[in-house]
C-alpha positions in Angstrom: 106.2 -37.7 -95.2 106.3 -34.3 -96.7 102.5 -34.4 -97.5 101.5 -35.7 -94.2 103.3 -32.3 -93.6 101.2 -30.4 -95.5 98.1 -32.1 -94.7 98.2 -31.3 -91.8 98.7 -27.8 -92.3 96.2 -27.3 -94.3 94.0 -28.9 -92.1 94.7 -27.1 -89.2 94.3 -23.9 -91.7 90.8 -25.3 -92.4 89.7 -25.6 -88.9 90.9 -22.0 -88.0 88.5 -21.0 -90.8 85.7 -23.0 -89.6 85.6 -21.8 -86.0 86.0 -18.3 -87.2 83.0 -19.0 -89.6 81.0 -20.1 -86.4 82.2 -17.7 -84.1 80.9 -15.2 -86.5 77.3 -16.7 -87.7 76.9 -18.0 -84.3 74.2 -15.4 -83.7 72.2 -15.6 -86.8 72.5 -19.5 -85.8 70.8 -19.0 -82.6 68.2 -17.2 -83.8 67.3 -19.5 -86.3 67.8 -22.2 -84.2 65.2 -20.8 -81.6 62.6 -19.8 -84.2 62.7 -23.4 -85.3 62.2 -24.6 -81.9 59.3 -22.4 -81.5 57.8 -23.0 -85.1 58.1 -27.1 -83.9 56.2 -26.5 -80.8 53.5 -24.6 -82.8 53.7 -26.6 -85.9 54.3 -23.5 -87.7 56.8 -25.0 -90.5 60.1 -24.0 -91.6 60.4 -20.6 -89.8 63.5 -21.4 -88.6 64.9 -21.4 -91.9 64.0 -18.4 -93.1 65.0 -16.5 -90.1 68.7 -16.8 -89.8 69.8 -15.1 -93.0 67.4 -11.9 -92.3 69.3 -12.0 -88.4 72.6 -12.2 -89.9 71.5 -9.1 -92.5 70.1 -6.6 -90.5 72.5 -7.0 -88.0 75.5 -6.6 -90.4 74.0 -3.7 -92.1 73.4 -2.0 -89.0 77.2 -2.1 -88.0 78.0 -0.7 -92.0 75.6 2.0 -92.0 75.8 3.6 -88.0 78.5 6.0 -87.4 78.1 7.3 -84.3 80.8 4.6 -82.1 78.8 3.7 -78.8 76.0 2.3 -81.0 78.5 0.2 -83.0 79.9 -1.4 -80.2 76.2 -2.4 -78.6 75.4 -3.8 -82.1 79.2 -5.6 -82.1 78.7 -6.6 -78.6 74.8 -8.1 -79.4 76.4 -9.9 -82.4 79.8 -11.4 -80.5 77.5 -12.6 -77.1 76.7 -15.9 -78.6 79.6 -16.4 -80.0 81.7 -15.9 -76.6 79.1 -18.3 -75.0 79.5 -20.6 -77.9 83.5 -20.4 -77.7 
């Protein structure tokens, strides 16, 4: 009984992890997701792999390196949109 207990814990722990995870890659997801699509269409290969990880990259380095507050928040807001329409 006590495991079942702590299963269950741990599980629900798990899945709070997970939907953070996707709430926060949901953007880099999209993008990939819609390069594949279009690489398909064209039969241009495995664009779509290659193109989330570069998404996810430039956008998190542009949140590290600007200062200045308003951009921040329009690179924030870019990178949480999918997620919101995700959630």
């Amino acid at each position: 009984m006590v495991a079942v207990m702590f299963m269950s814990v741990a599980l629900t722990a798990l899945l709070c992890v997970l939907a953070y995870n996707l709430a926060v890659h949901a953007l880099p997801f999209m993008l990939g997701l819609t390069a594949a699509q279009f690489a398909y269409g064209t039969g241009a290969g495995l664009i779509g792999l290659f193109s989330a990880g570069p998404a996810f990259g430039i956008l998190a380095g542009l949140f590290e390196t600007i200062r200045s507050p308003v951009i921040r928040l329009i690179v924030a807001l870019i990178s949480a949109a999918p997620a919101a329409v995700a959630g």
